[in-house]
C-alpha positions as CSV (number, residue, x, y, z in Angstrom):
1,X,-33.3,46.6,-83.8
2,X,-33.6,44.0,-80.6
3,X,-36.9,43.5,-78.9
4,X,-35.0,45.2,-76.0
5,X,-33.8,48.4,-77.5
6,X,-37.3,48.5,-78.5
7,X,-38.5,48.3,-74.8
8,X,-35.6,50.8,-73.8
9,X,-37.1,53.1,-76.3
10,X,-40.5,52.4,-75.6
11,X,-40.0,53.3,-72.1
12,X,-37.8,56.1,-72.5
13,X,-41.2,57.9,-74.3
14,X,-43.4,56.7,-71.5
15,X,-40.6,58.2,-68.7
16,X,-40.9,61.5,-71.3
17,X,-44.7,61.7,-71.8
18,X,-45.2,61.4,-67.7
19,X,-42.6,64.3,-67.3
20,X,-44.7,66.7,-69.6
21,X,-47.7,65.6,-67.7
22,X,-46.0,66.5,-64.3
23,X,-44.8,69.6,-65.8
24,X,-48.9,70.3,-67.6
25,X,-50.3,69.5,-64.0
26,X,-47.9,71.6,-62.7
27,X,-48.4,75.1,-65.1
28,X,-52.2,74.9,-65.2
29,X,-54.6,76.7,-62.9
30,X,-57.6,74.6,-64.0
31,X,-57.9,72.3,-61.4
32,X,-59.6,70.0,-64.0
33,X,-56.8,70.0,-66.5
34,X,-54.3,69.6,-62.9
35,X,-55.9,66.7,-61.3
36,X,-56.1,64.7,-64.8
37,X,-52.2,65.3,-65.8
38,X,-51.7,63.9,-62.4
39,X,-53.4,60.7,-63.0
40,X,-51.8,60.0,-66.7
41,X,-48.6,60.7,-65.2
42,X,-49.6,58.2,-62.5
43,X,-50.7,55.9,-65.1
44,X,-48.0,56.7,-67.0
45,X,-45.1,55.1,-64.1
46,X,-47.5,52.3,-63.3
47,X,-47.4,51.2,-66.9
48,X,-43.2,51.7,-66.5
49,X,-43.5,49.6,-63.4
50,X,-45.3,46.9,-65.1
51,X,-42.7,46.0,-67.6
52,X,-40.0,43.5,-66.3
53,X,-37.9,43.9,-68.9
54,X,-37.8,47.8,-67.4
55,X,-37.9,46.4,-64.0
56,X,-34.8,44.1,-64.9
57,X,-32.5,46.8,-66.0
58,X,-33.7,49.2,-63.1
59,X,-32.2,46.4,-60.5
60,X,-28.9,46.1,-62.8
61,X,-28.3,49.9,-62.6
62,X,-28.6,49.9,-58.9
63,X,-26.6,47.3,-58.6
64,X,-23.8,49.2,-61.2
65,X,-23.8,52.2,-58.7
């Protein structure tokens, strides 16, 4: 396995973990519980933003479409 299947897989989790979070923040009435799904989702897609291996093949997709 490359380095870069590795990141693709890597991030695919993250871009998995910060949908349950959304969806968490979403179903829960404690506003506690709500406002700290938020933030890991938000940390979550800055982490994704960070990598520019992910930013890379973000630009190449647009580009495809």
């Amino acid at each position: 396995m490359t380095v870069g299947t590795q990141v693709q897989q890597t991030l695919a989790g993250l871009k998995s973990a910060q949908a349950s979070f959304e969806t968490f923040a979403l179903q829960t009435d404690n506003q506690q519980a709500k406002q700290m799904y938020q933030q890991t989702a938000q940390q979550t897609q800055q982490i994704q933003q960070e990598e520019p291996q992910y930013n890379q093949n973000q630009q190449q997709q647009q580009q495809k479409q």
